[in-house]
C-alpha beads as a LAMMPS data file, in Angstrom:
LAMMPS data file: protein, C-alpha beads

18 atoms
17 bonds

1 atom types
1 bond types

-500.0 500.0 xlo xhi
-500.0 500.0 ylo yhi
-500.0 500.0 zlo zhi

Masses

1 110.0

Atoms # bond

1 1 1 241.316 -480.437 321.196
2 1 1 238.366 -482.166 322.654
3 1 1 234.726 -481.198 322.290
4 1 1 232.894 -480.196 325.790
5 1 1 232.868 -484.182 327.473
6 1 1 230.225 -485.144 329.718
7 1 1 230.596 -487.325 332.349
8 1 1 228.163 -489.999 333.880
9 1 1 227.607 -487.769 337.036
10 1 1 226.557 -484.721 334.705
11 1 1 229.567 -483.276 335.062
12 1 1 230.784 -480.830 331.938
13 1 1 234.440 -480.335 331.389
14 1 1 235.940 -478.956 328.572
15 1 1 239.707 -479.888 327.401
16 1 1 241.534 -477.601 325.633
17 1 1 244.995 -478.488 324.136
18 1 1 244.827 -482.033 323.287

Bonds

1 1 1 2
2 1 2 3
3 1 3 4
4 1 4 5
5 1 5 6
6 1 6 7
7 1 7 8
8 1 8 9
9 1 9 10
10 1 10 11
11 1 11 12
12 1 12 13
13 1 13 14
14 1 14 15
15 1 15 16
16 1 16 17
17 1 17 18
Protein backbone atom coordinates (compact mmCIF):
# COMPACT_ATOMS: atom_id res chain seq x y z
CA UNK A 1 0.00 0.00 0.00
CA UNK A 2 1.15 3.47 -0.69
CA UNK A 3 0.74 6.51 1.52
CA UNK A 4 -1.54 9.47 -0.11
CA UNK A 5 1.30 10.64 -3.16
CA UNK A 6 1.39 14.05 -4.28
CA UNK A 7 2.17 15.03 -7.48
CA UNK A 8 4.09 18.17 -8.86
CA UNK A 9 0.76 19.69 -10.21
CA UNK A 10 -0.87 19.35 -6.59
CA UNK A 11 -2.56 16.60 -7.50
CA UNK A 12 -3.49 13.95 -4.45
CA UNK A 13 -3.99 10.35 -5.31
CA UNK A 14 -4.11 7.69 -3.07
CA UNK A 15 -3.07 3.91 -4.09
CA UNK A 16 -4.50 1.27 -2.44
CA UNK A 17 -3.33 -2.37 -3.05
CA UNK A 18 0.23 -2.15 -3.81
Amino acid sequence: SYDPAYFGNGTKLTVLGE
